[in-house]
C-alpha positions as CSV (number, residue, x, y, z in Angstrom):
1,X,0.0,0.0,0.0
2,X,1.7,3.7,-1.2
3,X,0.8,6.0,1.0
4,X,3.9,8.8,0.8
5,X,1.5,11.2,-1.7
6,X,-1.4,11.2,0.9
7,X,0.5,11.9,3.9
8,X,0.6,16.1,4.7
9,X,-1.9,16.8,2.5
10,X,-3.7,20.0,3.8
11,X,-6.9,20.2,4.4
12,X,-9.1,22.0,1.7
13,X,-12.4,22.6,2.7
14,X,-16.0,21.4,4.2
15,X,-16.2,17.4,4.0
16,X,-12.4,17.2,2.7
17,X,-12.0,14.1,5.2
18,X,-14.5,12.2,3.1
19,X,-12.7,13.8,-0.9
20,X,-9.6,12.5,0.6
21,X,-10.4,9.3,2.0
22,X,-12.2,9.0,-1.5
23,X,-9.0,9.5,-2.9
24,X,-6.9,7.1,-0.9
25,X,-9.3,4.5,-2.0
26,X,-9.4,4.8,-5.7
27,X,-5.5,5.1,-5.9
28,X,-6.1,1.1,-4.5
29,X,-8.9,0.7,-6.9
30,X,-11.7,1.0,-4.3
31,X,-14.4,3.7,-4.8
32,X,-16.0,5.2,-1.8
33,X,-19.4,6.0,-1.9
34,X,-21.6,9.0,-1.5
35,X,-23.6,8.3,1.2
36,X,-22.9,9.2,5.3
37,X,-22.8,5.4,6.4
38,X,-20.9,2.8,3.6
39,X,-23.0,0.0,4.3
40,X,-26.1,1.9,2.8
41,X,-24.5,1.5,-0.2
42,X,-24.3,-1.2,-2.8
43,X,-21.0,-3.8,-1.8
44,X,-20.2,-2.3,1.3
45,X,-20.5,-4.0,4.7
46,X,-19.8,-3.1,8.5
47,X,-17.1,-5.4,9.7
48,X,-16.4,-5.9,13.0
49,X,-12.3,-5.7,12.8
50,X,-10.4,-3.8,10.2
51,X,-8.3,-4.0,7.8
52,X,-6.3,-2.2,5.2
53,X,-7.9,0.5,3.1
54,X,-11.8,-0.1,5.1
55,X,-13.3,3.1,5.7
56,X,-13.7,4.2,9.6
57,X,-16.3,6.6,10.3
58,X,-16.3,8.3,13.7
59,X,-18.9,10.6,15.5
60,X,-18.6,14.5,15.6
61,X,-20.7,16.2,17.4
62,X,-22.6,13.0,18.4
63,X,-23.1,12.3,15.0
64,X,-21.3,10.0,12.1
65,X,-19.2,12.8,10.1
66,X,-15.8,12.3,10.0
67,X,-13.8,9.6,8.1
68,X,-10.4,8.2,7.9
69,X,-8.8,5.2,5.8
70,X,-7.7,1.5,8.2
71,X,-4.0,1.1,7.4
72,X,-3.2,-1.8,9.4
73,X,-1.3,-2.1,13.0
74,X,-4.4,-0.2,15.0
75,X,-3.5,3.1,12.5
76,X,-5.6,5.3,10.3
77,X,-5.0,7.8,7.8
78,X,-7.3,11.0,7.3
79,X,-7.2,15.4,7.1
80,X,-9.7,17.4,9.6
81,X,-10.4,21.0,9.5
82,X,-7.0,23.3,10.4
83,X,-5.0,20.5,9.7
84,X,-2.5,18.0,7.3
85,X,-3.3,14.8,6.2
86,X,-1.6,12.3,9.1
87,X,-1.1,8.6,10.4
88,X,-3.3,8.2,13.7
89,X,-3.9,5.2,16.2
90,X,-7.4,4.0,16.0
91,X,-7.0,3.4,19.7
92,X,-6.2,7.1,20.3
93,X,-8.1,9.3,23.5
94,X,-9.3,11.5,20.7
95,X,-10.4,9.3,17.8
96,X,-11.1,5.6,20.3
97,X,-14.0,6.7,22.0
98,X,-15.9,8.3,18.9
99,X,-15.3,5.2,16.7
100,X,-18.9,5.0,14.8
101,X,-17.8,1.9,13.0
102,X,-15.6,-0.2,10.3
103,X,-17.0,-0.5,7.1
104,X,-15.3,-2.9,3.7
105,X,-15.9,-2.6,0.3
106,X,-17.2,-6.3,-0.4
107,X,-16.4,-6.4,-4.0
108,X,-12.8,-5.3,-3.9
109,X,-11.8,-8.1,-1.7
């Protein structure tokens, strides 16, 4: 998995987290869909434990609207508001606790 290009990445604008996680994806041939939760759409599913290149989606505000990319080892990759692209650990104070749920495109795998 080549992820030099998407690391420091800064952050361009409303719902950037889910245009760059997009992006991630199709560079690995998966296309993310436009919907809030993946597993509304056609070939996705919520899997219990991640794994490379599933989508996490975590709660802002009490709600699902923030998402990131699973790159293995308990890390993530994503941009938020006022910020660069970075690596993250899943199991994080910040990001654990607001952990909506994993979701994996069915047909890629």
């Amino acid at each position: 998995m080549n992820l030099e290009t998407f690391v420091g990445v800064p952050y361009e604008g409303r719902h950037f987290c889910r245009v760059f996680a997009g992006r991630v994806l199709e560079a690995h041939g998966i296309s993310l869909p436009h919907v809030v939760k993946p597993e509304r759409a056609d070939g996705w599913r919520r899997v219990e434990r991640p794994l490379p290149l599933d989508v996490v989606v975590f709660r802002t505000a009490g709600v699902p609207d923030h998402v990131g990319v699973c790159i293995g080892r308990g890390r993530f990759l994503h941009v938020e508001d006022g910020a660069r692209s970075r690596i993250e650990y899943l199991s994080s104070p910040l990001w654990g606790a607001r952990i909506e749920g994993y979701y994996r495109c069915m047909e890629s795998r």
